[in-house]
Residue, then its C-alpha position, 0 to 999 in steps of 0.5 A: x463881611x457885613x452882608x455874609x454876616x446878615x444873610x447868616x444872621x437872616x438864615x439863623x432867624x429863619x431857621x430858629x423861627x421854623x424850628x419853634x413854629x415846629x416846636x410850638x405845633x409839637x407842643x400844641x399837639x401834646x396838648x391836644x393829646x393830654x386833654x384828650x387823656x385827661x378827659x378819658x380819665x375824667x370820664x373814667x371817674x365818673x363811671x368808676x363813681x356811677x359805677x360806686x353809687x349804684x353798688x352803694x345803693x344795691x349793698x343797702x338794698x341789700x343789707x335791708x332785705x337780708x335783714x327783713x329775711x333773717x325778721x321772717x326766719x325769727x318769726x318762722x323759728x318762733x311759731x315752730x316753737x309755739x306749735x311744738x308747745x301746743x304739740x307737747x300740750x296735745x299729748x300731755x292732755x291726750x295722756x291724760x284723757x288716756x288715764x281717764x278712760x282707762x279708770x273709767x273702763x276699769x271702774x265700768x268693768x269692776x261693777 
């Protein structure tokens, strides 16, 4: 009985330590594999955050030259203005110069 004992206790030992062996080589590969994602995922981030830089730096970029555009426009908006006072100006003194020639033809024609 002792020895059917041993045997069966060896035998269960055995089996217990293949089934950890089993255990431990499922668990390492589980381990692999999660380092394996978790290092997809980090490159993941640091593309989404190159990825978020560089759109950072173009929206700035972006902001500058929509602002410098809408400085030209002003400008541009401005000298319209002026050159339509400066037209105005224009065809008030030619008005005038009109009015002038006029009297001065009519005093001409009345001697």
């Amino acid at each position: 009985v002792y020895n059917f004992c041993k045997q069966w206790y060896q035998r269960r030992v055995a089996i217990t330590a293949g089934e950890m062996k089993e255990e431990l080589l499922k668990a390492e590969f589980e381990k692999k594999e999660l380092e394996r994602r978790l290092k997809l995922t980090e490159d993941e981030l640091d593309a989404q955050n190159t990825l978020r830089s560089e759109l950072k730096k173009k929206t700035i970029s972006l902001q500058v030259e929509d602002e410098r555009i809408k400085e030209d426009m002003k400008g541009q908006v401005q000298a319209i203005l002026e050159m339509e006072q400066l037209v105005s100006l224009i065809d008030q003194r030619y008005e005038e110069l009109e009015v002038d020639y006029n009297e001065t033809m009519e005093d001409l024609n009345a001697l």
